[in-house]
N, C-alpha and C positions, 0 to 999 in steps of 0.2 A: 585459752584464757591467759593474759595477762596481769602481770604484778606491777602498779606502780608507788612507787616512794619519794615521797616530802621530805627527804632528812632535814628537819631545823636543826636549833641548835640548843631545843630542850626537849622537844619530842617527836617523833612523826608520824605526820599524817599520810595515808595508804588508802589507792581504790583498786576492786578489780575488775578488769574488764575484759569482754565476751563481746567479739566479732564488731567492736568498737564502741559498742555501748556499754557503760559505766552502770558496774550491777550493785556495788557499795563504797560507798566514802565511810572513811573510820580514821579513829587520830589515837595513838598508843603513846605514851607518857616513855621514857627510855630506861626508867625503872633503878633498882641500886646498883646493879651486875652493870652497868655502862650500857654504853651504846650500843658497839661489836655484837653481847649476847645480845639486845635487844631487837635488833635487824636479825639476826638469824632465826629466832624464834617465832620472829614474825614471819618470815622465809619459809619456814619448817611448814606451817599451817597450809601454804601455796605452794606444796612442790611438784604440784603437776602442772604451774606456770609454765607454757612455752617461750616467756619471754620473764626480763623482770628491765623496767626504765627507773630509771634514778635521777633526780635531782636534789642535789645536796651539796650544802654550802659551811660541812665537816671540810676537815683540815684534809688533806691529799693524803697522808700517813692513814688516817681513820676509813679515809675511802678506799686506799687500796687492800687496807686489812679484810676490810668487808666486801671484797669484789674475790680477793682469794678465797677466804673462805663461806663464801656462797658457790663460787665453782667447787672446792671440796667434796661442798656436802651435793653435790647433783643437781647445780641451775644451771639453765640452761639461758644460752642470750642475754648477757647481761650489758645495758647501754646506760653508761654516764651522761645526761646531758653536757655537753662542752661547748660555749659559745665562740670557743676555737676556733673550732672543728664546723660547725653549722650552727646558725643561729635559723634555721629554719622558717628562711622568708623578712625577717626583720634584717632592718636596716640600723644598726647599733649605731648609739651617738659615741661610744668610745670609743678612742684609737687602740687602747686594750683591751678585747673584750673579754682578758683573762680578769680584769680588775671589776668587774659588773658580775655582781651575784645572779648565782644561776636561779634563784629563785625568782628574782625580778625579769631574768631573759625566759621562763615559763611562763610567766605571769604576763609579758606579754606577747609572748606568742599563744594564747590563749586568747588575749583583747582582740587579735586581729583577724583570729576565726571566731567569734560573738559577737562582736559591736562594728557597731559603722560607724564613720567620723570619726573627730577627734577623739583621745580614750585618757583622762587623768586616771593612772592605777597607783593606790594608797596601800602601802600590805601595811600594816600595824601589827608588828611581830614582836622581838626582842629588840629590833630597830626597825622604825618606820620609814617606808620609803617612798618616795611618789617620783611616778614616773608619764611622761608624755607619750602619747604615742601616736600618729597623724594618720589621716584615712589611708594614707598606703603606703602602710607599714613601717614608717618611717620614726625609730626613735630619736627624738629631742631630746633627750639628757631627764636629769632627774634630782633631785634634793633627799637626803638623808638623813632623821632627827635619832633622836634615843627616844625611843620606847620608855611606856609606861614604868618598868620595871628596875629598868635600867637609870632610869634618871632618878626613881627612888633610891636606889643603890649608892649612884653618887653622891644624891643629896645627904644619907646617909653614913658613908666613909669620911674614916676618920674624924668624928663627933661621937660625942657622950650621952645620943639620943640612944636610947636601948626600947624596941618596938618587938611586940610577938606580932610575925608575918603573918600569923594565922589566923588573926582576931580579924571579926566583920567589920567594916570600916562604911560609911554614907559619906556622900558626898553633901557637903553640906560651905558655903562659902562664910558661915559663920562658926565655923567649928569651933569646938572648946575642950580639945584634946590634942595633942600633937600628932597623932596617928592619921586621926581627922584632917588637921590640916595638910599633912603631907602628902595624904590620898588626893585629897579635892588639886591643891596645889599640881601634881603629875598631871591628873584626867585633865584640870586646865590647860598646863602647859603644850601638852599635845593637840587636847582637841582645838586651842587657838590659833599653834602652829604647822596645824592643815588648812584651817582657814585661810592663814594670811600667802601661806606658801601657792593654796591650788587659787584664792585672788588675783595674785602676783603674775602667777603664771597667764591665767586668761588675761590677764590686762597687757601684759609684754608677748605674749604669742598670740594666743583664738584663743576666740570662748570654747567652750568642751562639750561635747555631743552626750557624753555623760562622764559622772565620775565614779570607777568602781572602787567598794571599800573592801579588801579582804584582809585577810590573817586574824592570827590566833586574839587578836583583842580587837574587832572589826563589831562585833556586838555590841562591848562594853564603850568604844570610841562614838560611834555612829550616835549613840540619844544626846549626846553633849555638843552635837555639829547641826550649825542651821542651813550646810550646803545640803541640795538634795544626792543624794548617793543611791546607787545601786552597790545591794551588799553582797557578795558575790567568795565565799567563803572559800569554795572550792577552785578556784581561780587557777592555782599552781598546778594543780593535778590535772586538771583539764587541759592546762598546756602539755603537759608529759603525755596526757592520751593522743592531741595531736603528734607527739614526736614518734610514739611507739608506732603510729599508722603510717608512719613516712619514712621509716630506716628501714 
């Protein structure tokens, strides 16, 4: 059995798997203890893991914390994705492929073991990213926006709007509240500028064999987009299953 891990950059998502097929997808919140415990405890539950794969796009300080103390406590194999090191059959459009989140170099090495053809991949996370990817293997590069969350945030810093995060908020383009508006305002902004970003693209490259939508706001983005999308939530970690079968 197999451990593999999503570290984002507010929670992670975990599958495990058994002689290469994938027997649970699960997503853990990182909780108030940090990260460090939260990776371990997740660890702790899987330590009869013969293996454990990482892709995380934590700061190098945070990853190497949690690589020692995973060996500490008794795991065994532990592999960082590094697009360094291998990008496992993809052809990266960066000259750096240290500067390309590893999440986005799982996400498509995953597109290129599931789809055929061209593959626009959208992760809509804490920053939404979209990326090309050509029937063989070949990444085109990619565009970067702020996430739902984050462009609240901005919108938000340094103004005297005072908003409870926690209150239910509708999308509503007539809104008659500020919360209202700044909700509907985000979901627009984004869901417009996938639109015009994955347009652009087909219209200056090929048209797209499909477009897959994943990450953590991939549900909430998708009913606000009149592209047709395949929602593909597990995306990242399916790449990490092909890595773990080929090291």
């Amino acid at each position: 059995m197999k451990l593999l891990l999503d570290l984002g950059n507010s929670r992670c998502k975990f599958s495990v798997v058994e002689n290469g097929v994938v027997e649970k997808y699960d997503t853990q919140n990182y909780g108030p203890f940090g990260k460090l415990y939260s990776v371990k405890s997740l660890c702790d539950q899987y330590s009869d893991a013969s293996g454990i794969v990482i892709g995380s796009v934590l700061s190098k300080e945070m990853n190497s914390q949690i690589k020692e103390t995973l060996y500490k406590d008794g795991a065994k194999n532990i592999y960082f994705l590094d697009p360094v090191n291998n990008s496992f059959g993809i052809n990266l459009a960066y000259a750096d492929p240290s500067a390309l989140g590893v999440d986005r170099v799982a996400g498509l090495i995953a597109a290129n073991e599931k789809y055929s053809g061209n593959t626009c991949i959208v992760d809509c996370g804490t920053a939404v990213t979209l990326d090309v990817l050509d029937a063989n293997g070949v990444h085109q590069g990619g565009v970067i926006l702020p996430g739902v969350a984050n462009m609240r945030k901005a919108l938000l810093a340094n103004t005297k709007i005072e908003i409870d995060g926690e209150s239910e908020v509708e999308f509503n383009v007539l809104s008659n509240t500020t919360e209202g508006a700044i909700h509907t305002g985000c979901i627009s902004a984004v869901a417009g500028g996938i639109e015009y970003v994955v347009n652009k693209m087909a219209s200056d490259y090929d048209s797209f064999d499909q477009v897959v939508l994943t990450g953590g706001d991939a549900e909430q983005i998708k009913s606000y987009l009149s592209l047709s999308v395949i929602t593909d939530n597990a995306l990242v970690l399916d790449g990490l299953n092909v890595v773990s079968q080929k090291i």
